[in-house]
PDB file of the backbone (N, CA, C, O) and the ligand in Angstrom, with CONECT records:
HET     ZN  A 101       1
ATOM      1  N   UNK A   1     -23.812  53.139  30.948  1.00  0.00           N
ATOM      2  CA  UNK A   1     -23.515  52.536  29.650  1.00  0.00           C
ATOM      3  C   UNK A   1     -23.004  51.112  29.869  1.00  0.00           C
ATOM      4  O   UNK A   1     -21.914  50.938  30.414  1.00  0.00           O
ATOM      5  N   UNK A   2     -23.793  50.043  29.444  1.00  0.00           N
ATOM      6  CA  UNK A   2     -23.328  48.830  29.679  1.00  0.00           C
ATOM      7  C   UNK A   2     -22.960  48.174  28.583  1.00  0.00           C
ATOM      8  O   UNK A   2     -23.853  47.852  27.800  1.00  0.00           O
ATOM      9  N   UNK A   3     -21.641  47.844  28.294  1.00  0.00           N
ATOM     10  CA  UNK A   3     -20.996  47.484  27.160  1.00  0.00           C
ATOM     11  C   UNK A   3     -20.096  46.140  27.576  1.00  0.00           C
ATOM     12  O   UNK A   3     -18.871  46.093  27.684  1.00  0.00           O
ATOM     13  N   UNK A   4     -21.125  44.988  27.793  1.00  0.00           N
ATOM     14  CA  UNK A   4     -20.652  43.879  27.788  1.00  0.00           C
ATOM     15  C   UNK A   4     -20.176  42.872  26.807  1.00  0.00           C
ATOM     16  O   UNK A   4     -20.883  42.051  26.222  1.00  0.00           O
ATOM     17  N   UNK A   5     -19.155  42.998  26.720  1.00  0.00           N
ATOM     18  CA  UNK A   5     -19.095  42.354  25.309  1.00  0.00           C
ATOM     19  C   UNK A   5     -18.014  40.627  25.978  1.00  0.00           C
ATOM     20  O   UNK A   5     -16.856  40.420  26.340  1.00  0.00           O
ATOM     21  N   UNK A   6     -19.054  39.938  25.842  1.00  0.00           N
ATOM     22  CA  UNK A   6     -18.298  38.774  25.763  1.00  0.00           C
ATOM     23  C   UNK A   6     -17.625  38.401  24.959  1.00  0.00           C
ATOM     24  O   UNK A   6     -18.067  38.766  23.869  1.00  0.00           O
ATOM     25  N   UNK A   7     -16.283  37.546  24.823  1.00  0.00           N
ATOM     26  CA  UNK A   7     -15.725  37.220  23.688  1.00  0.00           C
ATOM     27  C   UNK A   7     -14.997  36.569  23.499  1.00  0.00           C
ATOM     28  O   UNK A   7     -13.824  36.941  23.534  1.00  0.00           O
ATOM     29  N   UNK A   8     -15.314  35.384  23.229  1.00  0.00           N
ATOM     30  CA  UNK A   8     -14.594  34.056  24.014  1.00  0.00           C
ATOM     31  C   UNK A   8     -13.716  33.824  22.795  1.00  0.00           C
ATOM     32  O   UNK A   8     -14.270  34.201  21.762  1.00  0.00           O
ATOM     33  N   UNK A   9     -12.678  33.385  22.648  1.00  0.00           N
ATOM     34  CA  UNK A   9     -11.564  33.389  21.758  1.00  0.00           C
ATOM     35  C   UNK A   9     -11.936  32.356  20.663  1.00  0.00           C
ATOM     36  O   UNK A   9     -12.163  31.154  20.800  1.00  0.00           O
ATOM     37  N   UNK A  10     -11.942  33.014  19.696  1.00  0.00           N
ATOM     38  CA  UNK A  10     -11.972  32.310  18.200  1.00  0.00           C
ATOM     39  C   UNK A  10     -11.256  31.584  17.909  1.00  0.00           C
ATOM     40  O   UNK A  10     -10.138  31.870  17.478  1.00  0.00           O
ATOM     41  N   UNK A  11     -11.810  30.143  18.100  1.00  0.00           N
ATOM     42  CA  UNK A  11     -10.738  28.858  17.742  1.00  0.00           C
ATOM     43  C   UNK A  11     -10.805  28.882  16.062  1.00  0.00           C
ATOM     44  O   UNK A  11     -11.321  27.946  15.451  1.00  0.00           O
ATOM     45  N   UNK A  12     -10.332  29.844  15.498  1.00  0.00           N
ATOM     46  CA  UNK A  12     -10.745  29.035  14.103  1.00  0.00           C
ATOM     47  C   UNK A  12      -8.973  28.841  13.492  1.00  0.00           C
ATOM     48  O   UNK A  12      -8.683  28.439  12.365  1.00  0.00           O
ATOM     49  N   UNK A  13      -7.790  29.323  14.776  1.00  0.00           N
ATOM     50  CA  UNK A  13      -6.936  29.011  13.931  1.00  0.00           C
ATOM     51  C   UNK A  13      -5.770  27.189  14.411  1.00  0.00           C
ATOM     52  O   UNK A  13      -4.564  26.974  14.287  1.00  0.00           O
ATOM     53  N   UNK A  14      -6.651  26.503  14.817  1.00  0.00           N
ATOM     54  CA  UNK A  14      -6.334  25.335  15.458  1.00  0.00           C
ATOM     55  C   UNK A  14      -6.862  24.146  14.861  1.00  0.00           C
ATOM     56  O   UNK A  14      -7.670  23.372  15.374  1.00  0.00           O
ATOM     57  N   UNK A  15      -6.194  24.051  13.434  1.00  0.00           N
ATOM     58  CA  UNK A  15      -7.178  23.210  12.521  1.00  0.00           C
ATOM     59  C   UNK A  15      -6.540  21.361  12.998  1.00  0.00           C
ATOM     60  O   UNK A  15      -7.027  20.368  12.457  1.00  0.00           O
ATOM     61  N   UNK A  16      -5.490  21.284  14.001  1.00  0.00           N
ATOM     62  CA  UNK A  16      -5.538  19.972  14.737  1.00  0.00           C
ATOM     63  C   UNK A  16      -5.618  19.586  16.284  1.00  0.00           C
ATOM     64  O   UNK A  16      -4.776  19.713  17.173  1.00  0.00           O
ATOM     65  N   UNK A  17      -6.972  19.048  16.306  1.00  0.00           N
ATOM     66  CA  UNK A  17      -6.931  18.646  17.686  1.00  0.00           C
ATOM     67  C   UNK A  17      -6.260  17.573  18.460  1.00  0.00           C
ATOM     68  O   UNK A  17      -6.594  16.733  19.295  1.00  0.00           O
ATOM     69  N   UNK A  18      -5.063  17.981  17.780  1.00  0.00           N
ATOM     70  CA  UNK A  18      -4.697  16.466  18.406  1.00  0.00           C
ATOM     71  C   UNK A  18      -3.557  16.987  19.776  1.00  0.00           C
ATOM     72  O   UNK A  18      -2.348  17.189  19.668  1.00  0.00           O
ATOM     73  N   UNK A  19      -4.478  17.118  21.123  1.00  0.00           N
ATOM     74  CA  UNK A  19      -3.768  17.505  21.821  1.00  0.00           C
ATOM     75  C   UNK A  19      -3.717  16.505  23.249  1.00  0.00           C
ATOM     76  O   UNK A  19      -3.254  16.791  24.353  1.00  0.00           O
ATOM     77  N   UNK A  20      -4.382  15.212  22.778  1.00  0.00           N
ATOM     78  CA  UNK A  20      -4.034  13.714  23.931  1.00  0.00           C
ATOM     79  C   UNK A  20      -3.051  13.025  23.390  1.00  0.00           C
ATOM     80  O   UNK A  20      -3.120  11.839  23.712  1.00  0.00           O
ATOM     81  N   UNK A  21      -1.992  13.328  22.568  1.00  0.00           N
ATOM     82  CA  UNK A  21      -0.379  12.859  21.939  1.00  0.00           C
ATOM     83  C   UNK A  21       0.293  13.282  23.331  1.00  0.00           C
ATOM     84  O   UNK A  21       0.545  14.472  23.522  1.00  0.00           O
ATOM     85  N   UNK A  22       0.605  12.255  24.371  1.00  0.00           N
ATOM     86  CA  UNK A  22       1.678  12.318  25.648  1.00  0.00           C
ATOM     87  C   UNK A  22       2.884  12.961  24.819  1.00  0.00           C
ATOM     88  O   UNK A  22       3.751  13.431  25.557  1.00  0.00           O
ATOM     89  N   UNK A  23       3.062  13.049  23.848  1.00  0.00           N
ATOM     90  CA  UNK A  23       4.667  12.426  23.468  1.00  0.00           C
ATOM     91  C   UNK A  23       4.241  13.112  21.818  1.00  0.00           C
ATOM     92  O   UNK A  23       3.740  12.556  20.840  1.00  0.00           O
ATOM     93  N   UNK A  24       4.714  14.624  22.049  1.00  0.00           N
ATOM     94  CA  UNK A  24       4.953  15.437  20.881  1.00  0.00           C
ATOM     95  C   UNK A  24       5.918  15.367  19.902  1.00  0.00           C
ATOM     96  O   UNK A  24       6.048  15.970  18.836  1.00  0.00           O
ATOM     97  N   UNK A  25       6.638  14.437  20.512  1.00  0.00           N
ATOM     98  CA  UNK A  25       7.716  14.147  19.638  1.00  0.00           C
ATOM     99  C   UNK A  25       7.781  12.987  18.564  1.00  0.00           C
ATOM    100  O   UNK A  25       8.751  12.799  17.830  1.00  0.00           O
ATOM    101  N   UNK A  26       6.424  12.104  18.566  1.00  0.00           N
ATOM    102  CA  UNK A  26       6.291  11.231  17.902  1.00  0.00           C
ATOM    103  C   UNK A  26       5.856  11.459  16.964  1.00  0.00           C
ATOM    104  O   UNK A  26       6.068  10.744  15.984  1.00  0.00           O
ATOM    105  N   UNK A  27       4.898  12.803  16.903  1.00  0.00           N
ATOM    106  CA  UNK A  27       4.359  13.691  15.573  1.00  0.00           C
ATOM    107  C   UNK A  27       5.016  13.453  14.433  1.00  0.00           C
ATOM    108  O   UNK A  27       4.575  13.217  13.308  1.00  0.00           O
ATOM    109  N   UNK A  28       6.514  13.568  14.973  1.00  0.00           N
ATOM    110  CA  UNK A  28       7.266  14.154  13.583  1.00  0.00           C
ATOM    111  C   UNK A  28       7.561  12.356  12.719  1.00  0.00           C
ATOM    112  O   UNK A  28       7.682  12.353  11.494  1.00  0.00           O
ATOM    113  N   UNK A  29       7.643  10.996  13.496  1.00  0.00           N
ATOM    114  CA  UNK A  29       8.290  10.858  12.817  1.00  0.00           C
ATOM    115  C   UNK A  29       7.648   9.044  13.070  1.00  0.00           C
ATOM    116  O   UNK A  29       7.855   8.299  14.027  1.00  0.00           O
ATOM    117  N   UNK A  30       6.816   8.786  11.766  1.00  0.00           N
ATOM    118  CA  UNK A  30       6.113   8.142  11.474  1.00  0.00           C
ATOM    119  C   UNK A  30       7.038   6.438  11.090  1.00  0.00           C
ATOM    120  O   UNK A  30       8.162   6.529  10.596  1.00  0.00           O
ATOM    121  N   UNK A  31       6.466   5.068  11.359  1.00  0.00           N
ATOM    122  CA  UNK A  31       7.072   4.390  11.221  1.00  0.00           C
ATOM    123  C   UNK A  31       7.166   3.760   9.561  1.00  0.00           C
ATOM    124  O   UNK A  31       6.316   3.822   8.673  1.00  0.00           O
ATOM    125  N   UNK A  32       8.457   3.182   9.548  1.00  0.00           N
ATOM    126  CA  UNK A  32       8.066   2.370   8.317  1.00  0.00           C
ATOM    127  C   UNK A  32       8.057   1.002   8.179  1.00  0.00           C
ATOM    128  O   UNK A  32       8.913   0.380   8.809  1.00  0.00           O
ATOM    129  N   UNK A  33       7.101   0.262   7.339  1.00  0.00           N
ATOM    130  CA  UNK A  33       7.010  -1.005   7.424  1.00  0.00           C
ATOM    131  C   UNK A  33       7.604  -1.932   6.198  1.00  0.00           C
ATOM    132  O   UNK A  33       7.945  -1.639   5.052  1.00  0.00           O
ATOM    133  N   UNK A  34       7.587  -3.000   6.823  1.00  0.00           N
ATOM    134  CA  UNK A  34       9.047  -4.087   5.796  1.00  0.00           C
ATOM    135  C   UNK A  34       8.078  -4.969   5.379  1.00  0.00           C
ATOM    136  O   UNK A  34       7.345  -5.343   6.295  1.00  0.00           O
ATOM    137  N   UNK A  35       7.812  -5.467   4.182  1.00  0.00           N
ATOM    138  CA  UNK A  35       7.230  -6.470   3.876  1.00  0.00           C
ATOM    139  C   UNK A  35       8.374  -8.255   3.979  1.00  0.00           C
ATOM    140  O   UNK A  35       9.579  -8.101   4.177  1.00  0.00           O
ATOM    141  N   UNK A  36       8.113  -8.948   3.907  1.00  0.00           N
ATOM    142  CA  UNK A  36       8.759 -10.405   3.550  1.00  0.00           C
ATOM    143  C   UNK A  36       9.534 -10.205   2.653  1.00  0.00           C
ATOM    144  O   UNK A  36      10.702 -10.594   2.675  1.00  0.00           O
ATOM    145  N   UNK A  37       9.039  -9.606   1.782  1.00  0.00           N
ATOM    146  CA  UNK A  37       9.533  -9.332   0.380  1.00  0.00           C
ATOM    147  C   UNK A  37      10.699  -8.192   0.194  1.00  0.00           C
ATOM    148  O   UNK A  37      11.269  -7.956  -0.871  1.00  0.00           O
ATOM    149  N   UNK A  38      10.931  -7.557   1.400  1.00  0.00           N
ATOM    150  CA  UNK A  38      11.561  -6.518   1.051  1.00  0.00           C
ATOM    151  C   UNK A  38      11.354  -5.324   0.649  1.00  0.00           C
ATOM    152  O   UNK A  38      12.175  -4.407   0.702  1.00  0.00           O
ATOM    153  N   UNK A  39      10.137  -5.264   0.185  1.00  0.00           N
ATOM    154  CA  UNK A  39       9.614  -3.801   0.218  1.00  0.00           C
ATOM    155  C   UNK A  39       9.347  -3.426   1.453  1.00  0.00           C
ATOM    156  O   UNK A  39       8.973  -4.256   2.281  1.00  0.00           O
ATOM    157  N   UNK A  40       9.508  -2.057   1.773  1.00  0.00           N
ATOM    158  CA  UNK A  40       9.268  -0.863   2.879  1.00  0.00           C
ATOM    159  C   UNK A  40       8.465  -0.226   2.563  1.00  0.00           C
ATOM    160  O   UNK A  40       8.446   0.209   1.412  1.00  0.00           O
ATOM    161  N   UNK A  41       7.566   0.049   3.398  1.00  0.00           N
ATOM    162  CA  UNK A  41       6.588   1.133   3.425  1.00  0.00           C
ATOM    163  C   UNK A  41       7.101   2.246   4.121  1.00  0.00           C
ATOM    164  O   UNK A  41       7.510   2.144   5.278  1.00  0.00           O
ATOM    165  N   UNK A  42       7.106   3.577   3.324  1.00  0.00           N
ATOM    166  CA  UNK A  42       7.521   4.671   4.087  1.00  0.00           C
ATOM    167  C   UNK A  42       6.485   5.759   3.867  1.00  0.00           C
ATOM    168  O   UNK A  42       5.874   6.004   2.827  1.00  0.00           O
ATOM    169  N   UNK A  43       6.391   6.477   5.262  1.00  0.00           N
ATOM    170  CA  UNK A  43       4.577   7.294   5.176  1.00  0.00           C
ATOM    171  C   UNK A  43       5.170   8.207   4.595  1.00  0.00           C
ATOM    172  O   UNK A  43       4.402   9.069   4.171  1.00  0.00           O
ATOM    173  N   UNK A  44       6.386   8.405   4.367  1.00  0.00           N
ATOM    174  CA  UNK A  44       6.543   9.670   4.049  1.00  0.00           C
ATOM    175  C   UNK A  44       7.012  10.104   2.391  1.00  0.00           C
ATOM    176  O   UNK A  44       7.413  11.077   1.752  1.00  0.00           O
ATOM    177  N   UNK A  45       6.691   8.800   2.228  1.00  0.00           N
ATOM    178  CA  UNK A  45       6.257   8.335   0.270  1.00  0.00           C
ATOM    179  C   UNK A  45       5.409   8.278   0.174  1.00  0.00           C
ATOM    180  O   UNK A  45       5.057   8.893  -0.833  1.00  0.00           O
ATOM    181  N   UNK A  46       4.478   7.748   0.776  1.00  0.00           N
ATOM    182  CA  UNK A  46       3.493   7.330   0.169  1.00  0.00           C
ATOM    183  C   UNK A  46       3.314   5.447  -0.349  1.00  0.00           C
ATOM    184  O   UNK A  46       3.905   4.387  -0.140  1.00  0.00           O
ATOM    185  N   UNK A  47       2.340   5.852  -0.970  1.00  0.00           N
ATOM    186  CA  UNK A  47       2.291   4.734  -2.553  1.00  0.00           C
ATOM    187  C   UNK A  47       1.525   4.768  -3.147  1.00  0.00           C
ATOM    188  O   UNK A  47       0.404   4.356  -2.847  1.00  0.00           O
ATOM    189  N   UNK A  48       1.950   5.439  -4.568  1.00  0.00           N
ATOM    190  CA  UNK A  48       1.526   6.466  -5.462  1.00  0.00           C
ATOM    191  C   UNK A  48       0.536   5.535  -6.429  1.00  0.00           C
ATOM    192  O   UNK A  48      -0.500   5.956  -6.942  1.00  0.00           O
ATOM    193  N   UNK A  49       1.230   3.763  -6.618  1.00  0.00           N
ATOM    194  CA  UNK A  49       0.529   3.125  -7.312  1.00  0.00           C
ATOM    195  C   UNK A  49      -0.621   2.856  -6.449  1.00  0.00           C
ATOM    196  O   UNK A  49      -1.518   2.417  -7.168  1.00  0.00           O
ATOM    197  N   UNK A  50      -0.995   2.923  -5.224  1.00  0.00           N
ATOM    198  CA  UNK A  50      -2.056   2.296  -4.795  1.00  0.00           C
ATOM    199  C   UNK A  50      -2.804   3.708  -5.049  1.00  0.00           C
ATOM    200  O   UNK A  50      -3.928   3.513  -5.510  1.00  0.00           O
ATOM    201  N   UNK A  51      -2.478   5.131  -4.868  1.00  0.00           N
ATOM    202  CA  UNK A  51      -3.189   6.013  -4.476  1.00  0.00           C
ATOM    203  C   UNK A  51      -3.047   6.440  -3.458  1.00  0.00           C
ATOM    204  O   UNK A  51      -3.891   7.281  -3.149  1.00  0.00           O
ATOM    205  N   UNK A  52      -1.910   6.109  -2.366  1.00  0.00           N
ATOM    206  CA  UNK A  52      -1.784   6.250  -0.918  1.00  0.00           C
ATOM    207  C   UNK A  52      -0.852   7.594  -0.790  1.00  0.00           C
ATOM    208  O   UNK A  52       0.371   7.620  -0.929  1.00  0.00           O
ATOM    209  N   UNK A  53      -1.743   8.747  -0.483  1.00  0.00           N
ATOM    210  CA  UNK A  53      -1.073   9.706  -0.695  1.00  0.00           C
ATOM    211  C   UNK A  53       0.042  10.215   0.749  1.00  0.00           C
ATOM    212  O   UNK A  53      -0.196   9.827   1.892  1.00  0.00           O
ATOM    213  N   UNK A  54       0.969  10.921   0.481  1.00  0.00           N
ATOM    214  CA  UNK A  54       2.661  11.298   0.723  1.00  0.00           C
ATOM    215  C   UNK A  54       1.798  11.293   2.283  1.00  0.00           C
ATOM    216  O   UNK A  54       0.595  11.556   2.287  1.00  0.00           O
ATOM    217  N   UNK A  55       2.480  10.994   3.484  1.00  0.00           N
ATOM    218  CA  UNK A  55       2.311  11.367   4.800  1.00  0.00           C
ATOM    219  C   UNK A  55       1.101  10.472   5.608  1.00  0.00           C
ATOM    220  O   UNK A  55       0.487  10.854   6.604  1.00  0.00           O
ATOM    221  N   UNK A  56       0.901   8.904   4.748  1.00  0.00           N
ATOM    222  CA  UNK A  56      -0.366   8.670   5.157  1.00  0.00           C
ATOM    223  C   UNK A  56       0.742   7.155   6.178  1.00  0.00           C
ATOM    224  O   UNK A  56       1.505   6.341   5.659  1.00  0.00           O
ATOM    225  N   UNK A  57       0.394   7.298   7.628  1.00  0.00           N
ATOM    226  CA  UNK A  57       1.020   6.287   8.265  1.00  0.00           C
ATOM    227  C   UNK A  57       0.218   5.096   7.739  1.00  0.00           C
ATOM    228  O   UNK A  57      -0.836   5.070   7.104  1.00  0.00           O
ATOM    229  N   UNK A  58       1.462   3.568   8.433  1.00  0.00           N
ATOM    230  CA  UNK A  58       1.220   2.707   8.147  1.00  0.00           C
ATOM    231  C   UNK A  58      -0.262   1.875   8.391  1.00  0.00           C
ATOM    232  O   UNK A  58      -0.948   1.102   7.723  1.00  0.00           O
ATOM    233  N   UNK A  59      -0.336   2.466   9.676  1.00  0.00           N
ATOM    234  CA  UNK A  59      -2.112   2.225  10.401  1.00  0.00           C
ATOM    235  C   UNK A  59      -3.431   2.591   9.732  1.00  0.00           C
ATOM    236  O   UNK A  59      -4.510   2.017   9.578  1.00  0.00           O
ATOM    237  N   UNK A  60      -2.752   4.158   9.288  1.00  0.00           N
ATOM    238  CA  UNK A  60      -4.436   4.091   8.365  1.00  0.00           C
ATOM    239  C   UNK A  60      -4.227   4.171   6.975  1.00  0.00           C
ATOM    240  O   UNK A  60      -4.392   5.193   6.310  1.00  0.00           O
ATOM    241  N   UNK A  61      -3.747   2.739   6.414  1.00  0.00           N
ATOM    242  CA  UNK A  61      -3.802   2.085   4.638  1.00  0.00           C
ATOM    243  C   UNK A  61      -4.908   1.803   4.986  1.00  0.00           C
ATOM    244  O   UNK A  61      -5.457   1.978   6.074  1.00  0.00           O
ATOM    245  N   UNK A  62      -5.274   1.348   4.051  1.00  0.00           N
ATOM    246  CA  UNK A  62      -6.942   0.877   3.941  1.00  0.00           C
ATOM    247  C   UNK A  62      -6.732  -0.697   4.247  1.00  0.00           C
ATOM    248  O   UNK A  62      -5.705  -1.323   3.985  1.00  0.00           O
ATOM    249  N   UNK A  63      -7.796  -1.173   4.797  1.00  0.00           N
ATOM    250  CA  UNK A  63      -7.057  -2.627   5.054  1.00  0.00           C
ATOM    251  C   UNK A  63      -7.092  -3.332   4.302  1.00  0.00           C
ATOM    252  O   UNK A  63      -6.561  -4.419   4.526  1.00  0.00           O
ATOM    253  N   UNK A  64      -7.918  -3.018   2.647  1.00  0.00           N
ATOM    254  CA  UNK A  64      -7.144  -4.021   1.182  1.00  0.00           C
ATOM    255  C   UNK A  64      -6.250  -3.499   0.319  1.00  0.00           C
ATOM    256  O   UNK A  64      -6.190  -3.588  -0.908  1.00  0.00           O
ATOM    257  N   UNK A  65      -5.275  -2.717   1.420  1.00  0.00           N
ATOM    258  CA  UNK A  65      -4.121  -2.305   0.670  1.00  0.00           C
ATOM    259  C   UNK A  65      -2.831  -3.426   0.963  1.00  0.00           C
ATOM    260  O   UNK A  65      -2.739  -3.829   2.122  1.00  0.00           O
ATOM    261  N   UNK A  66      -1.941  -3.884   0.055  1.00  0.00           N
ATOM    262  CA  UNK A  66      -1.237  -4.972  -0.471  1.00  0.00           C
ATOM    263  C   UNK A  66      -0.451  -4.416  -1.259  1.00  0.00           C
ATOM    264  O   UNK A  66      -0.588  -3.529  -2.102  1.00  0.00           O
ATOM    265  N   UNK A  67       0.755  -5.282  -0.753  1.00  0.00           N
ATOM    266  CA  UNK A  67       1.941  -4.994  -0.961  1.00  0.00           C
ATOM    267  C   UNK A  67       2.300  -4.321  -2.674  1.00  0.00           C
ATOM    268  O   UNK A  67       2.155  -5.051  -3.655  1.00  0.00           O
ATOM    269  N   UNK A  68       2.610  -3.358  -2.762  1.00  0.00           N
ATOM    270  CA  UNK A  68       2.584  -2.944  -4.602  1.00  0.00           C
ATOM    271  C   UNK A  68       3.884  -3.942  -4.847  1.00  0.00           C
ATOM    272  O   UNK A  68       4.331  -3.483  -5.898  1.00  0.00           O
ATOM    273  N   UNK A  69       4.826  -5.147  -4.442  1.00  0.00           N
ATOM    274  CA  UNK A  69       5.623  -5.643  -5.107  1.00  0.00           C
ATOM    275  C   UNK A  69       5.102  -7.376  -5.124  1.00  0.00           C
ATOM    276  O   UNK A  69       5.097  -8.254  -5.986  1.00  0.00           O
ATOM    277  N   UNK A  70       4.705  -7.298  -3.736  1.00  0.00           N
ATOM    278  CA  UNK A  70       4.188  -8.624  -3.663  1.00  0.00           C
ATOM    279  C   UNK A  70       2.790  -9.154  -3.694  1.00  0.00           C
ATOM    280  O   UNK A  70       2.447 -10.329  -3.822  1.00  0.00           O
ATOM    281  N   UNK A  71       2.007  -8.042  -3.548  1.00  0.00           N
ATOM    282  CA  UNK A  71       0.477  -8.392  -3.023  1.00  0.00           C
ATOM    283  C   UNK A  71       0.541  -8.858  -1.766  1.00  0.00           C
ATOM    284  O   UNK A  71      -0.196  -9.840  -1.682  1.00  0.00           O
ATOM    285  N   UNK A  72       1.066  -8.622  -0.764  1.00  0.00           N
ATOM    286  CA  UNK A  72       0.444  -9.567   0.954  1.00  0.00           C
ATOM    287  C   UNK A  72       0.161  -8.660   1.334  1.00  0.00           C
ATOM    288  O   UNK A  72       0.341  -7.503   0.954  1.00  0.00           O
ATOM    289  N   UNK A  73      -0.510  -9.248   2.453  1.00  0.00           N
ATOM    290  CA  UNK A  73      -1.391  -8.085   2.854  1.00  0.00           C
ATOM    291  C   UNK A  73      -0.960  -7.361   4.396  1.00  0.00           C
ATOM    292  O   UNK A  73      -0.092  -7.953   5.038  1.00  0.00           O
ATOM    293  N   UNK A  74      -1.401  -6.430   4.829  1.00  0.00           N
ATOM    294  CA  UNK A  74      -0.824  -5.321   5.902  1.00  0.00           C
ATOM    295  C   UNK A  74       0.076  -6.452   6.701  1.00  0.00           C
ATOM    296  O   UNK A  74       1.296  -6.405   6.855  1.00  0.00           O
ATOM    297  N   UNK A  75      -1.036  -7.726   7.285  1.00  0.00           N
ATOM    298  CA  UNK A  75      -0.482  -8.340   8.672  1.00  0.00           C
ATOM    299  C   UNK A  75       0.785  -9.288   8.431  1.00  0.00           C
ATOM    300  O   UNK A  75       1.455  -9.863   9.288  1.00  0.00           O
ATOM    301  N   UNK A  76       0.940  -9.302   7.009  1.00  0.00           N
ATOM    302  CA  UNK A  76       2.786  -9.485   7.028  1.00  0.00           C
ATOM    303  C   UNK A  76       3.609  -8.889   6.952  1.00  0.00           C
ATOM    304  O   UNK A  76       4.679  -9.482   6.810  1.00  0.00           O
ATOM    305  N   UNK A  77       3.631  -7.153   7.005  1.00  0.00           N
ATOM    306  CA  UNK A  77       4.540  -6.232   7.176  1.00  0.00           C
ATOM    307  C   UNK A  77       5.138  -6.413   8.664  1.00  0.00           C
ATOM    308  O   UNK A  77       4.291  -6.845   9.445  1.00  0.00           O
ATOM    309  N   UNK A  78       6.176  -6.223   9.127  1.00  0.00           N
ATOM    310  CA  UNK A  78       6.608  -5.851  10.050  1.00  0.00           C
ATOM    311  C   UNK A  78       7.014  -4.765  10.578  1.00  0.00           C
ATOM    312  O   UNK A  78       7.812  -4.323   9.751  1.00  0.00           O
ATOM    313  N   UNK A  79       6.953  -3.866  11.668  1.00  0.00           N
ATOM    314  CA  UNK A  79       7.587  -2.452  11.958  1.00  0.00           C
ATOM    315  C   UNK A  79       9.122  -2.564  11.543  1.00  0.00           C
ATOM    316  O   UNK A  79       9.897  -3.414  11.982  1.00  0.00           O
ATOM    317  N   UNK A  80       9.399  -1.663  10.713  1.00  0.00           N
ATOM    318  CA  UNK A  80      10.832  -1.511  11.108  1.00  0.00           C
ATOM    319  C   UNK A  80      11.680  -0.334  12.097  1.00  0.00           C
ATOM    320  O   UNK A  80      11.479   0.867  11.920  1.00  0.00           O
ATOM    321  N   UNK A  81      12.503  -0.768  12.997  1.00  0.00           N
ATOM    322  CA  UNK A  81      12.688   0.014  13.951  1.00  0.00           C
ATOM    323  C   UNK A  81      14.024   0.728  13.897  1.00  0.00           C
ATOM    324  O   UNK A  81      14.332   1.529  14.780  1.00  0.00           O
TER     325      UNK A  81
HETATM  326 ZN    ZN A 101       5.927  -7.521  -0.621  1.00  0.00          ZN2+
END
C-alpha cells in the first residue's frame, strides 16, 4: 500500500512577506515628517483631506501629495527625529 502523500505546508496564513526587515523593531514605529510650516506628518494619522489613509508612511505619499496647510511639496518636509 503506497500512500505517499506529499504535503508541503500551506502558506496561506502569511499574508506579509516582509521578512528582509534586519531590524523588526522598526515595523512598529514609522517616522514623522515636519513641514517649514509646521505641520507634521504622522503615518499614524494619516491625511484624511488628501485621502491618505491611517498607517500610510511618509515614503509612500504619492509624490503630488502637498502639504494640506501649506501646499509644498514632500522634498521640504524634514524627518523628525
Ligand atoms: Zn506646510
Amino acid at each position: 500500500m503506497r500512500c505517499k502523500k506529499v504535503n508541503p505546508e500551506p502558506r496561506t496564513l502569511n499574508p506579509e512577506p516582509r521578512t528582509l526587515n534586519p531590524e523588526p523593531n522598526m515595523e512598529d514605529r514609522m517616522d514623522k515628517w515636519e513641514c517649514p510650516c509646521g505641520y507634521i506628518y504622522d503615518p499614524e494619522e494619516g491625511d484624511a483631506e488628501n485621502n491618505i489613509p491611517v498607517g500610510t508612511p511618509f515614503e509612500e505619499l504619492p509624490d503630488d501629495w502637498v502639504c494640506p496647510l501649506c501646499g509644498a511639496e514632500k522634498e521640504y518636509f524634514e524627518k523628525v527625529e
